[in-house]
C-alpha positions as CSV (number, residue, x, y, z in Angstrom):
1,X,3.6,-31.6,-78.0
2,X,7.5,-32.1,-77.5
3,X,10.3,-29.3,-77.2
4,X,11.7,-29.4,-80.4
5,X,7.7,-28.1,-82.1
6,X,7.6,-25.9,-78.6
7,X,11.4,-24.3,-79.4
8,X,10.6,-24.0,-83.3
9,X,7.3,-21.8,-81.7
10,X,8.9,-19.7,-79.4
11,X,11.5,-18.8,-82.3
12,X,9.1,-17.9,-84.6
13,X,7.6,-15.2,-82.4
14,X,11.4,-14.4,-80.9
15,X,12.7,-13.5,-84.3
16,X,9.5,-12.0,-86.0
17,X,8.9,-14.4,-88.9
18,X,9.6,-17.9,-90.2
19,X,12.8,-17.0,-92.5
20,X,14.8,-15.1,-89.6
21,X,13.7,-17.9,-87.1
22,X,15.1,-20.7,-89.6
23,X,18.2,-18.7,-89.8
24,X,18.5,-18.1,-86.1
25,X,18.3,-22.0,-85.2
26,X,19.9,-23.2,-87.8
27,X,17.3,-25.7,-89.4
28,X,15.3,-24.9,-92.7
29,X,12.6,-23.2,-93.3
30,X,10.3,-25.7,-94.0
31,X,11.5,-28.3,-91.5
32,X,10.3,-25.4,-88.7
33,X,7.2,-24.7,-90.5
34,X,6.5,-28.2,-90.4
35,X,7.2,-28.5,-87.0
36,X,4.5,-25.4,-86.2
37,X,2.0,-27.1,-88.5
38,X,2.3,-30.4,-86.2
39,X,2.0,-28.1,-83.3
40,X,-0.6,-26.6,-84.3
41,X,-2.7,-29.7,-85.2
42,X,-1.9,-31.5,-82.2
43,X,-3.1,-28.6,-80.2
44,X,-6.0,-28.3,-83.0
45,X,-5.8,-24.4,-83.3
46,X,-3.7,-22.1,-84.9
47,X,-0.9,-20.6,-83.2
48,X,0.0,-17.6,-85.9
49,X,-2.1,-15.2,-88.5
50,X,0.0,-15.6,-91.4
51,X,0.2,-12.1,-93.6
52,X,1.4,-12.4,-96.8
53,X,5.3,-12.7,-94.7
54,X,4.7,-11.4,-91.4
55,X,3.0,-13.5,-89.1
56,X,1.0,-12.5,-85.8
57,X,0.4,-14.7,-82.6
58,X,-3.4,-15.9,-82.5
59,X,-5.3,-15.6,-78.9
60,X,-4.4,-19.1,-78.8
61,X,-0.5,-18.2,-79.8
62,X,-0.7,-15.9,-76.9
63,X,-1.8,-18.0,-74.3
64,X,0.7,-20.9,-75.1
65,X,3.9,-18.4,-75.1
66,X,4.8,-18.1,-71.8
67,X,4.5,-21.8,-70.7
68,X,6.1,-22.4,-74.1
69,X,9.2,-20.9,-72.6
70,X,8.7,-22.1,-69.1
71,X,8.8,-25.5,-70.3
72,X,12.2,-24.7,-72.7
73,X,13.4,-22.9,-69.3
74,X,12.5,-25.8,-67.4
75,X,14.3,-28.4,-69.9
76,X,17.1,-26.0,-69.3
77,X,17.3,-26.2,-65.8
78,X,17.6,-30.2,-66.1
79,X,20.0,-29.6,-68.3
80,X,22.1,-27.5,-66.8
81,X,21.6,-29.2,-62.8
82,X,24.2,-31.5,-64.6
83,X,26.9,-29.0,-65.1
84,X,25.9,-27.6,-62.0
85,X,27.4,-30.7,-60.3
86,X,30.8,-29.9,-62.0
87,X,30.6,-26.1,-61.1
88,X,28.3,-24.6,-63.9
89,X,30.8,-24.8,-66.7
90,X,28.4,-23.3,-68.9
91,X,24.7,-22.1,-69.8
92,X,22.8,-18.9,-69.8
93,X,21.3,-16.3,-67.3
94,X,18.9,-14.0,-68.2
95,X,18.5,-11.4,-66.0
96,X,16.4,-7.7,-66.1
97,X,16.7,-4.9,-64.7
98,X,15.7,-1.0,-64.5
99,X,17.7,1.6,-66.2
100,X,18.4,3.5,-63.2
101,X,20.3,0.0,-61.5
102,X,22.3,-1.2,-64.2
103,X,25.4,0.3,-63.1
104,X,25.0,-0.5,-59.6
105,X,24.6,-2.8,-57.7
106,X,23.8,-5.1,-61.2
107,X,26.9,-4.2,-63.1
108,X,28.7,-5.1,-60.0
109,X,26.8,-8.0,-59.1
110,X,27.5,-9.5,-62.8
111,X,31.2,-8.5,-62.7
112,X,31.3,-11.4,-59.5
113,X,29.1,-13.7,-61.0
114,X,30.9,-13.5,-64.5
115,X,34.0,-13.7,-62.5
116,X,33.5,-16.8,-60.4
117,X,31.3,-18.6,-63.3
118,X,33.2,-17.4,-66.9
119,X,31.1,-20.2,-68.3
120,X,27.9,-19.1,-68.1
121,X,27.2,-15.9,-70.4
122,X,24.4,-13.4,-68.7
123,X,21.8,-12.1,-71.2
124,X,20.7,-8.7,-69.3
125,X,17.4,-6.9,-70.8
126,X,16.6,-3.5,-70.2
127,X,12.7,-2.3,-69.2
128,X,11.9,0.9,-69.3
129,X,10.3,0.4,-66.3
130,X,9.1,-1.7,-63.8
131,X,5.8,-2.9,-65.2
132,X,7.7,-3.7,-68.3
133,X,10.0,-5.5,-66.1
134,X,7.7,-7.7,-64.2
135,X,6.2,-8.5,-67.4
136,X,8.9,-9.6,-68.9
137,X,9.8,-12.0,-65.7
138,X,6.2,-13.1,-65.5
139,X,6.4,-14.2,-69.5
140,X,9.2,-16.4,-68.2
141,X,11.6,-13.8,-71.0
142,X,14.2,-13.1,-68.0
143,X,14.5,-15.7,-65.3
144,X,15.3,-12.8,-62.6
145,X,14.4,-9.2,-62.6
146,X,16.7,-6.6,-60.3
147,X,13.9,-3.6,-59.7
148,X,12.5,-1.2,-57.2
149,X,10.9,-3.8,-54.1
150,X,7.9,-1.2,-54.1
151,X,4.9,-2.8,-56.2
152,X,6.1,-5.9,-56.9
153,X,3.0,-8.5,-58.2
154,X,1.7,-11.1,-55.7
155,X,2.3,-13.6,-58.7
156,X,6.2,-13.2,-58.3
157,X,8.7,-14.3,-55.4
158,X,10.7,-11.6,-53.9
159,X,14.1,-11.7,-52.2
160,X,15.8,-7.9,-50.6
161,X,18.8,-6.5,-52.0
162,X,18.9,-4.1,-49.6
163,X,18.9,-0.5,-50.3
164,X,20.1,2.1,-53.1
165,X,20.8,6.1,-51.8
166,X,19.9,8.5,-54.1
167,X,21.1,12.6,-53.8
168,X,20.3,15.5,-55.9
169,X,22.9,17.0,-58.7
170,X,22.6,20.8,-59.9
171,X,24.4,22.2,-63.1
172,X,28.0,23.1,-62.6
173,X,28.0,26.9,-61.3
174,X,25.6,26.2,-59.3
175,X,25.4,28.6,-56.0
176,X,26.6,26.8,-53.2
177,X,23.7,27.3,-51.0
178,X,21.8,24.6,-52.4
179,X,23.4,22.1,-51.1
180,X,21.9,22.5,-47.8
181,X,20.3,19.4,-47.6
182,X,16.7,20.6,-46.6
183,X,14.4,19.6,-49.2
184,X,12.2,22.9,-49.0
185,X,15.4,24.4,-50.6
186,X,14.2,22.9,-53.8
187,X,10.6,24.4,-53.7
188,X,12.0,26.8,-56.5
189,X,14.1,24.0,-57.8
190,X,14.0,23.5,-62.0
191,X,14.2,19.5,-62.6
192,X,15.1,16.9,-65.2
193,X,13.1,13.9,-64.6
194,X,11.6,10.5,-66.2
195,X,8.5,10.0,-67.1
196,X,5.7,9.2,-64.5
197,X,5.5,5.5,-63.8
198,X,9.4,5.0,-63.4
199,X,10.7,4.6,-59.7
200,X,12.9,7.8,-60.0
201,X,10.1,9.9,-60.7
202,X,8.2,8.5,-57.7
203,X,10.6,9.4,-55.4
204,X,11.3,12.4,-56.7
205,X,7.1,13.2,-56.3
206,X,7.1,11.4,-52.9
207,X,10.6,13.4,-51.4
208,X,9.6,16.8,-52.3
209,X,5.9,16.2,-51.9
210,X,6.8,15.5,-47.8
211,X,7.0,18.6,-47.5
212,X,4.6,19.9,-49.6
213,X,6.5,20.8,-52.5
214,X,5.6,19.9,-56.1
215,X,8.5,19.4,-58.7
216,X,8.5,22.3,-61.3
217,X,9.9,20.2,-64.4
218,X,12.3,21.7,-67.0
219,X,12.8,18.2,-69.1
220,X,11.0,15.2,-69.1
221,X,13.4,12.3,-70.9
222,X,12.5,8.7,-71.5
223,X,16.1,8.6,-72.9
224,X,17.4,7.6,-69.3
225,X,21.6,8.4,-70.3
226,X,20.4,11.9,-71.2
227,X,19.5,13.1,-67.7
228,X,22.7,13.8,-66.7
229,X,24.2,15.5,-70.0
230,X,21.0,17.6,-69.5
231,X,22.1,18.4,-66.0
232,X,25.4,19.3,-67.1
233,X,24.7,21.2,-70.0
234,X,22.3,23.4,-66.9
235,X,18.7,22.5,-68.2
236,X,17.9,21.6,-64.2
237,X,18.4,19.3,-61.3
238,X,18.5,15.8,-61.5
239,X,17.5,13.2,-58.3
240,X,20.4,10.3,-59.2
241,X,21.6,7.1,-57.5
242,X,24.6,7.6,-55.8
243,X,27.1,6.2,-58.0
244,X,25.7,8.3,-60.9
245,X,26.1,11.8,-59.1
246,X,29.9,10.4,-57.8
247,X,30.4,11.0,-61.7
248,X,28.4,13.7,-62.4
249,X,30.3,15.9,-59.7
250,X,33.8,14.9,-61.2
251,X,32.6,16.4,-64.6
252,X,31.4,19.4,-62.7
253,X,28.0,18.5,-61.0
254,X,27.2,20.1,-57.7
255,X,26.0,17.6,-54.9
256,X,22.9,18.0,-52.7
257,X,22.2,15.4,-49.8
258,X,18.4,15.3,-49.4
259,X,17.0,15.2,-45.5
260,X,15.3,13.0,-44.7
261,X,17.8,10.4,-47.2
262,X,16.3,9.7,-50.7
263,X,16.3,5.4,-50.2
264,X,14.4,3.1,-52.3
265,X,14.4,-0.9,-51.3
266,X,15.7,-3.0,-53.9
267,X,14.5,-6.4,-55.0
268,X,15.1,-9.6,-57.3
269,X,12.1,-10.8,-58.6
270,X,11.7,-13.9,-59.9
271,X,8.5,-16.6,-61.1
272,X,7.1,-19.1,-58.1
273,X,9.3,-22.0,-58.3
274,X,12.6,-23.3,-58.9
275,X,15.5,-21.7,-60.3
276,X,17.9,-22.9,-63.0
277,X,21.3,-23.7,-61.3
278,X,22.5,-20.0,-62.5
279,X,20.2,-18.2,-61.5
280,X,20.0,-19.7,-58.0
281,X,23.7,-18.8,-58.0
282,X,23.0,-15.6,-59.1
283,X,20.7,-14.9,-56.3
284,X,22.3,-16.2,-53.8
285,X,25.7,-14.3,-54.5
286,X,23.4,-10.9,-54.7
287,X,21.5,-11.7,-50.8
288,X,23.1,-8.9,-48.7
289,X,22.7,-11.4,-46.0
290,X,25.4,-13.4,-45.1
291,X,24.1,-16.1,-43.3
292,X,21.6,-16.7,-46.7
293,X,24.6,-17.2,-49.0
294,X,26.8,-19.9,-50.0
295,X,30.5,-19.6,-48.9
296,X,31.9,-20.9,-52.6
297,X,29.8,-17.6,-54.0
298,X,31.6,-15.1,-51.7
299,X,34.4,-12.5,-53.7
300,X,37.7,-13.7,-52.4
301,X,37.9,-10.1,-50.0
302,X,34.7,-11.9,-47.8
C-alpha cells in the first residue's frame, strides 16, 4: 500500500468516478485504474461496485476512506513541517464551520491567517450543521471544524474560542415596545427559524423555553441566507448573531436584546493528534487566550 494507490483512491471517491478523477490529478485513466486494481489486490478486497460508469464504495471502500486521507493528511503534514521552518510559504488548510459563524469570528479569523500566511490557501466547507460538521472532521475531510462547543464527540479534541452574542431582529415597522429585552415579551412572538438540530434553533427552544414559552414558527428555512430577507420582507422574528442583526438594523431591522443574554460557547474541533503546521497556526492565532498563543501570530494592533 503506498500513497500514490492511496491518493489515486481517495480521488476516485472525491470526484465521483474514474474519468473526472483522471482529469482532476492529472494522470490517465488507466494508469489510476491500475493503481486501484493494485490496491485493491494488495488489500485482497474490492474497494468500489463498478456500475456500468458510476462506481460506489464497498463496505471495505468505506472503512479504508478515512485513514486513506489521514495517512495523505499525515504525508502532508511532513511535507509541509519543512516549509514551516521557512514560515509556511505555502500548502493548504481545510477548515469547517457552521453557517451561522462564517462571518464571524471565521471570516475574521481567516482574514489574519490569510494575511500573515498568503501562502497557504484555506479550503473552508460548509455543514449544515454540526453533526455534519463533526463528521466531516472525524473523516479526516477538514482538518479543523469552528462549531457550537455544546455536543462536541469524545472522539475529537476541543480548544474554546470563547463566546458568540446572539439578539433578536423584528421586521422593520416594528412597534417599539418589543425591544424590551424580557423574553416573555416574545410569548406572542411569530419566528423565522432553522430546522431542529442546528444550534440556532436550540437556543432559540432553550431561551424562550426558560421561561416557559414555546416559539410559534412562521418559516422554517434550511436556506440559512434567507432568514434575514424573510425578516425584512416581515414574515417574523429572527434570533441572529450579533454581527448579523448590526446589518439587519441598517436595512431596517428592529433590535431586541434578550435577558438573560442569548450566548453560545464556541469551539475548534479537531481529530486526536497532531496538526499539520497550518492548522496549528491556525489554531493558535484563533485561542482568545493570550498567554496560549504565539507572539509571531498576533495582528500587528496586539
Amino acid at each position: 500500500m503506498d500513497s500514490r494507490r492511496l491518493q489515486h483512491f481517495v480521488a476516485v471517491v472525491d470526484h465521483g468516478g474514474f474519468t473526472a478523477a483522471a482529469k482532476a490529478t492529472f494522470v490517465s485513466q488507466p494508469a489510476l485504474s491500475l493503481a486501484v486494481k493494485e490496491l485493491e489486490a494488495d488489500l485482497g478486497t474490492p474497494l468500489f461496485d463498478r456500475i456500468g460508469r458510476r462506481v460506489q464504495l464497498t463496505a471495505a471502500g468505506a472503512a479504508l476512506l478515512g485513514p486513506a486521507r489521514q495517512v495523505l493528511r499525515d504525508l502532508e503534514t511532513g511535507r509541509a513541517a519543512v516549509t514551516a521552518v521557512v514560515g509556511l510559504e505555502s500548502g493548504v488548510l481545510s477548515l469547517a464551520c457552521l453557517p451561522t459563524l462564517a462571518a464571524d469570528p471565521t471570516a475574521t479569523l481567516v482574514g489574519r491567517f490569510r494575511r500573515r500566511y498568503p501562502g497557504v490557501r484555506v479550503d473552508l466547507a460548509a455543514p449544515e450543521d454540526s453533526r455534519e460538521l463533526f463528521e466531516l472532521v472525524e473523516t479526516g475531510t477538514s482538518e479543523l471544524g469552528l462549531t457550537d462547543a455544546q455536543g462536541v464527540p469524545d472522539a475529537l479534541e476541543s480548544t474554546g474560542l470563547g463566546s458568540q452574542v446572539l439578539v433578536f431582529i423584528h421586521p422593520p415597522g416594528t412597534a417599539t415596545s418589543v425591544t424590551t429585552s424580557a423574553l416573555i415579551d416574545f410569548e406572542d412572538t411569530l419566528f423565522v427559524a432553522s430546522p431542529e438540530g442546528t444550534s440556532t434553533r436550540r437556543l432559540l427552544d432553550e431561551r424562550l423555553g426558560s421561561v416557559g414559552v414555546k416559539p410559534k414558527l412562521a418559516a422554517v428555512s434550511a436556506q440559512r441566507d434567507a432568514i434575514l430577507p424573510l425578516v425584512l420582507a416581515g414574515a417574523g422574528a429572527a434570533l441572529v448573531p450579533e454581527s448579523m442583526a448590526e446589518v439587519a438594523e441598517k436595512l431596517g431591522a428592529v433590535i431586541a436584546r434578550p435577558d438573560p443574554p442569548a450566548v453560545r460557547e464556541l469551539a475548534l474541533v479537531h481529530r486526536t493528534g497532531p496538526l499539520s503546521p497550518a492548522a496549528s497556526r491556525f489554531a493558535r492565532l484563533a485561542t482568545p487566550d493570550p498567554v496560549l498563543r504565539d507572539p509571531a501570530d498576533l495582528p500587528a494592533h496586539e
